[in-house]
N, C-alpha and C positions, 0 to 999 in steps of 0.2 A: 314958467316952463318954456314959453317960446323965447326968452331970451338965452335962456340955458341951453337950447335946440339949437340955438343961432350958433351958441360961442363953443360947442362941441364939434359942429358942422368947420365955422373957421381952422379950431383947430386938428383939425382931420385933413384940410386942406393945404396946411402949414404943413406938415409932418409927412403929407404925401408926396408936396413937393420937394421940400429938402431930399427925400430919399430918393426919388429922381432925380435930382441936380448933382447930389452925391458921387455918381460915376461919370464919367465925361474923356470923352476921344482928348488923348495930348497928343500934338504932333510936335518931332524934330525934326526942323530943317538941316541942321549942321550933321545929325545920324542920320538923315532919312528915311524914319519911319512912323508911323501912328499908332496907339492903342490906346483903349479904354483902362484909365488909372481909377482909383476911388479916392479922388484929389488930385493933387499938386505932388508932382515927386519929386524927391528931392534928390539932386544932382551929384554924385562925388566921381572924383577921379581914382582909377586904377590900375595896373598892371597888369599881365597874361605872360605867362609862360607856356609858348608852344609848345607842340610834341618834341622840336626839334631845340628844345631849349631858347629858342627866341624870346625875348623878353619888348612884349609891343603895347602900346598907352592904347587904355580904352576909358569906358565912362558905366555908371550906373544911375539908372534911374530908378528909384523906391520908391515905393508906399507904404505903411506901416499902419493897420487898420485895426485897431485892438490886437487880438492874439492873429492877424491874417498877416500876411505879408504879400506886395508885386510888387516884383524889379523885371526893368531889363538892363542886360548887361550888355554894351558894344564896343568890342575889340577891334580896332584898326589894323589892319593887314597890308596898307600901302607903303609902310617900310621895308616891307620884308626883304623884297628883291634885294635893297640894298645893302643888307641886313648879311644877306646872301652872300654878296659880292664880298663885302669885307672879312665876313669869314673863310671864304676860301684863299683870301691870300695871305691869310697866318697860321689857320688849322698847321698841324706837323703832318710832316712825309708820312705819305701813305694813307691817310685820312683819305677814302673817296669821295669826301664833299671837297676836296681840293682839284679834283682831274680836271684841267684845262678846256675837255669838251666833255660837260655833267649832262648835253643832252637835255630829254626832257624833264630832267630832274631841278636843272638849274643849279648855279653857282650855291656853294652852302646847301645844296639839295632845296630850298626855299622856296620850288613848284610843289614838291611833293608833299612840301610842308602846309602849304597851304590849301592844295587839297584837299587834304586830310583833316583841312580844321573842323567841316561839319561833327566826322567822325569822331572825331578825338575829343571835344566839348559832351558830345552824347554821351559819351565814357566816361566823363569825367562828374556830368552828373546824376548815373547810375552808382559811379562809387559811391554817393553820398549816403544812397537809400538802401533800404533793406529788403527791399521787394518790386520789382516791377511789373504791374501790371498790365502795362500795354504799352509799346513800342512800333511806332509806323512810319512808314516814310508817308509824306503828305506833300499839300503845297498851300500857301497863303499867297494871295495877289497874283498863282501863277509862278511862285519863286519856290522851289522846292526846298523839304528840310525834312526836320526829325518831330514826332511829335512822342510825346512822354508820359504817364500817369506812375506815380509813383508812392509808395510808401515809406515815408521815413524810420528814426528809430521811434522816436518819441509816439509812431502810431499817426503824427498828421499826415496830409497829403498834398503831393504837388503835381499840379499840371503843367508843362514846360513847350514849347516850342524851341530848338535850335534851325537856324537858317545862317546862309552866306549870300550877298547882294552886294555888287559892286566893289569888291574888296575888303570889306567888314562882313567881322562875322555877329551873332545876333543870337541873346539867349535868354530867352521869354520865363519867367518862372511865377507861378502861383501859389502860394503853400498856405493850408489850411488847418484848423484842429481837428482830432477826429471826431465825428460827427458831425462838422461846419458841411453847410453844402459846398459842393467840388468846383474847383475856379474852372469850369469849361469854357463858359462864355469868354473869361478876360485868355483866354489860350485863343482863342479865336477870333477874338476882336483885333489881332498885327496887322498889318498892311504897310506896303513902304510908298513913300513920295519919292518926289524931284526937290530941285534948290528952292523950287519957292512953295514945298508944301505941300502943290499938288496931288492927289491919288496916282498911284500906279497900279497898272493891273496888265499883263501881259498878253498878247494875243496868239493864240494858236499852238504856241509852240513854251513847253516850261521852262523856264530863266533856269541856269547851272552854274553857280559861277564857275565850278573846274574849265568849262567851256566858255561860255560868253563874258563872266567877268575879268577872266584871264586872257581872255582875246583869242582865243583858237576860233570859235565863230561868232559873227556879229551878232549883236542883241535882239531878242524876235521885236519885236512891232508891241509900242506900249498902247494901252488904253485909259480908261477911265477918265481923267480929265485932261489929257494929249488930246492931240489930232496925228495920228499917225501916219505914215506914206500911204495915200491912195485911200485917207479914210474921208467922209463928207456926205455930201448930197449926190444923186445918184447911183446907177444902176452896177453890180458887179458883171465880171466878166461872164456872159452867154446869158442869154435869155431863153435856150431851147431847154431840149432836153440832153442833161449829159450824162454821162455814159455811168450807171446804178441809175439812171433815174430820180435820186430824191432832190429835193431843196436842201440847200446847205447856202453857203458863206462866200459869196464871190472875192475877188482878189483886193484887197482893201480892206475889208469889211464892210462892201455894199451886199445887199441881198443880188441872190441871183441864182440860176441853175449851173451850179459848178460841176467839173467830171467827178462821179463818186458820190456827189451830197449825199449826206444823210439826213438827218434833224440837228444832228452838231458835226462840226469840223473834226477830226483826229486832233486829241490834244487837248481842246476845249478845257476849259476849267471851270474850278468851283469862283 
């Protein structure tokens, strides 16, 4: 009996751990981003056709977990501009993506296009499904997007994150049978890196790329595994009291009594 005790206990221990080992953070350098896969995904290349009819190279990463399915999807948007340019110089007369000053539309229209890509991906996987059940704008790492709950036809279910970072755009998708419990956590588990990997996490102010990846303003102040401008050892700007009186976030992100502190910064994130 006690050997039988023994080799029930081992195997309980076996079977616990594989199922723990079973999920695990993948990160890409060359996409930069992370999430928790259930394995090893497997890599293929693809195409995207924008709203504006662009056709620009991205990649997917898979899992395929019995009847479950995670991908992410990452579209490249760094061609675009040029993408832009050559368009406008063969469109035919009268075309307004040809006027010589497109403004902030850009050559080929290919600002607006890219703006729009958060939008236009959320659209696109809405057409899919037959129901949505919740639809939010959100932010992971500080990087704002779309977050998704969905019903398809077959009755499974998909939890989806779209985001745009750095000029790629980014489409998280979970899809489950029904009844399976709901991929919340793998929706929640993105975050993006740097070149080597690193975590990013944003401070203060939420990543846009219509704005900061497209250069209208500089990037806020990264965190997590950075050292950002004015971040380190010591004390932030004032030690009195500033003007609300609370504690909050000095200028760096040293502690300190800033004008206005609260308990958090304006902005602050999850």
């Amino acid at each position: 009996m006690r050997i039988a005790a023994i080799f029930v206990s081992v195997m309980l221990l076996v079977v616990g751990t594989a199922a723990a080992q079973e999920w695990d953070e993948f990160v890409s350098k060359e996409d930069g981003f992370k999430v928790d896969f259930p394995g090893t995904p497997k890599v293929t290349d693809t195409t995207w056709k924008s709203q504006m009819d662009y056709v620009l190279p991205g990649k997917v990463y898979s899992v395929d977990k019995g009847k479950e399915r995670y991908s992410m999807t990452v579209i490249d948007y760094r061609s675009l501009e040029q993408q832009g340019i050559e368009r406008a110089k063969t469109c035919e007369a009268g075309n307004a993506q040809c006027r010589q000053n497109a403004g902030i539309m850009g050559p080929g229209y290919w600002k607006h296009d890219e703006r729009s890509a958060l939008m236009y991906a959320t659209f696109r996987l809405i057409q899919k499904a037959t129901k949505v059940t919740s639809l939010a704008w959100e932010w992971q790492d500080m990087v704002e997007g779309n977050f998704l709950q969905l019903t398809n036809p077959d009755e499974s279910r998909t939890f989806a994150y779209v985001a745009m970072h750095e000029n790629k755009l980014y489409m998280l998708e979970g899809t489950v049978p029904k009844g399976y419990p709901e991929p919340g956590l793998f929706q929640q588990s993105m975050g993006f890196v740097d070149e080597n990997g690193n975590g990013i996490r944003y401070q203060n102010i939420i990543y846009s790329n219509a704005y900061h990846g497209m250069g209208v303003y500089p990037k806020p102040s990264p965190g997590g595994n950075f050292q950002g401008p004015g971040q380190g050892q010591g004390q932030g700007q004032g030690q009195g009291q500033g003007a609300g009186g609370g504690r909050g976030q000095g200028a760096g992100g040293a502690r300190g009594q800033g004008a206005g502190g609260g308990n958090q910064n304006p902005g602050a994130g999850r």
